[in-house]
C-alpha positions in Angstrom: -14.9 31.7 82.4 -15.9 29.6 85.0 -17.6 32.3 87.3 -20.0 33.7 84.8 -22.9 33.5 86.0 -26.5 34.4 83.5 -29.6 35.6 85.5 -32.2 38.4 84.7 -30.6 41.7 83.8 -31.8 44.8 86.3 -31.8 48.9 86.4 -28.3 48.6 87.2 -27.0 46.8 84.5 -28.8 48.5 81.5 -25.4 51.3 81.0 -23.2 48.0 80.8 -25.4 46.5 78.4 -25.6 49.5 76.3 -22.3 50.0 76.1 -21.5 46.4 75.0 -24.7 47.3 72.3 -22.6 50.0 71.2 -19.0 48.2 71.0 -20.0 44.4 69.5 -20.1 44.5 65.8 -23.7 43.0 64.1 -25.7 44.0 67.1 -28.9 45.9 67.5 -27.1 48.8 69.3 -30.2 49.4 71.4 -29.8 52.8 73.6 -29.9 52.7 77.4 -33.4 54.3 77.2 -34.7 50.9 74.9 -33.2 48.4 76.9 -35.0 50.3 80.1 -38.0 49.3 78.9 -37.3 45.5 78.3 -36.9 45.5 82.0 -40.5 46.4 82.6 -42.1 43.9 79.6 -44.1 40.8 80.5 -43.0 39.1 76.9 -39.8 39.8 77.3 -36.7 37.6 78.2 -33.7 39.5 79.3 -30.7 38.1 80.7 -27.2 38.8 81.4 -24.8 36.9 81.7 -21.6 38.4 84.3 -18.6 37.8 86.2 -16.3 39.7 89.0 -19.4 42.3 88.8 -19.2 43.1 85.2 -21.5 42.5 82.3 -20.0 40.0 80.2 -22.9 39.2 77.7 -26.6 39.7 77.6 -29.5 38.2 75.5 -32.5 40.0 75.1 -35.7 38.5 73.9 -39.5 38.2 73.3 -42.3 35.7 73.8 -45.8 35.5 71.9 -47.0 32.2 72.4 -45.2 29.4 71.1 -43.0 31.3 69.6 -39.3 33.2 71.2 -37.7 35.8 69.3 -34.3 36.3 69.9 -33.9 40.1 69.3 -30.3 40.4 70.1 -27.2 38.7 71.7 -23.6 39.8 72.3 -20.9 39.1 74.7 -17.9 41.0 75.4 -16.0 38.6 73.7 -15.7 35.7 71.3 -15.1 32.4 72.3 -15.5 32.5 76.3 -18.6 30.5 76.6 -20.6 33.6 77.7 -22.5 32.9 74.3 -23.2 30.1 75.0 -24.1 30.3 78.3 -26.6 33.0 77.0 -28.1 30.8 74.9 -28.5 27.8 76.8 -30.1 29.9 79.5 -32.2 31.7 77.0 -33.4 28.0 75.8 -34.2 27.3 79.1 -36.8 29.9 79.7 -38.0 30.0 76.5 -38.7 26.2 77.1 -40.0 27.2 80.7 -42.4 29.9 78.9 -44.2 26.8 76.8 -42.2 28.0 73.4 -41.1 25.5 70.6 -38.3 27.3 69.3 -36.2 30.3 69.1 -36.1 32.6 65.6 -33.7 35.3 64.7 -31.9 36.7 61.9 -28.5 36.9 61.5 -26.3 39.3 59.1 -25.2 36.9 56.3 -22.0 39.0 56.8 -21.4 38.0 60.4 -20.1 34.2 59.4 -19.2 33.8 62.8 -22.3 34.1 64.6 -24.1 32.1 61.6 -21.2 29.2 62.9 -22.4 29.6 66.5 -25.8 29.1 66.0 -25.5 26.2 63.7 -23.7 24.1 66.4 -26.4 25.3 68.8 -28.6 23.4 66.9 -30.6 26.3 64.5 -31.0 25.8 61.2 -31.7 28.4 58.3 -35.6 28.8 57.5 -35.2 31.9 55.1 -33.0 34.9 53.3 -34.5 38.6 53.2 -32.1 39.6 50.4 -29.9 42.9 51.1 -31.5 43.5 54.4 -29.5 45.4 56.2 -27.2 48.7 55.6 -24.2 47.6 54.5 -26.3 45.6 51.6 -25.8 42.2 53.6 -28.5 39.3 53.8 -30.7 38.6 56.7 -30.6 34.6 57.0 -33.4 33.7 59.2 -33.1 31.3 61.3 -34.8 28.7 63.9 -33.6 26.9 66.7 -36.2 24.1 67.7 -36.9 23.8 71.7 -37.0 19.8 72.4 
């Protein structure tokens, strides 16, 4: 995928997004409406990450402080390198915002993203026990900013 390109999503890229939301397994399957308003957030990092014109991937995240949570990440599909373009980008600003690391939780079901984040570097902090619907675990997890 060597003409993806990640920058900050805009108004026309929210349908895409939502759409991917809707069709990636494990993610926060925010409406149209909810990712509007990320746009518009001053603690929020949003990015997208495309190619040819189409949404490939997004990251959306917020910032208090030190601290950047990621709140949800997908791409279109597995093993491209739009993840990890996503996240490297996501690092970046984070790092550019003053933050020391990244934390998210992860579906102790969804053994491939728990691999993806482990060779970006993250490591588990924490387990909220049958979190989510399906009865799964959330593992917690940070990702330390150098």
């Amino acid at each position: 995928m060597n003409d993806l390109a990640v920058r900050p999503a805009e108004t026309g890229d929210i349908e895409a997004i939502a759409a991917l939301a809707q069709a990636r397994p494990y993610t926060a399957k925010w409406s149209a409406r909810e990712l509007s308003y990320e746009l518009d957030r001053l603690d929020s990092v949003f990015l997208v990450g495309g190619a040819a014109g189409k949404v490939r991937g997004y990251a959306l995240a917020r910032v208090a402080e030190k601290d950047c949570l990621l709140l949800d990440l997908a791409a279109a599909s597995d093993g491209g390198g739009c993840g990890r373009a996503l996240m490297s980008a996501l690092t970046r600003a984070a790092m550019a915002r003053g933050c020391a690391r990244i934390s998210f939780e992860v579906s102790a079901a969804n053994e491939r993203a728990l691999a993806f984040y482990a060779k970006a570097g993250a490591h588990v902090v924490g387990r909220r026990p049958k979190f989510y619907n399906d009865g799964s675990d959330a593992v917690l997890m940070d990702l330390n900013i150098p």
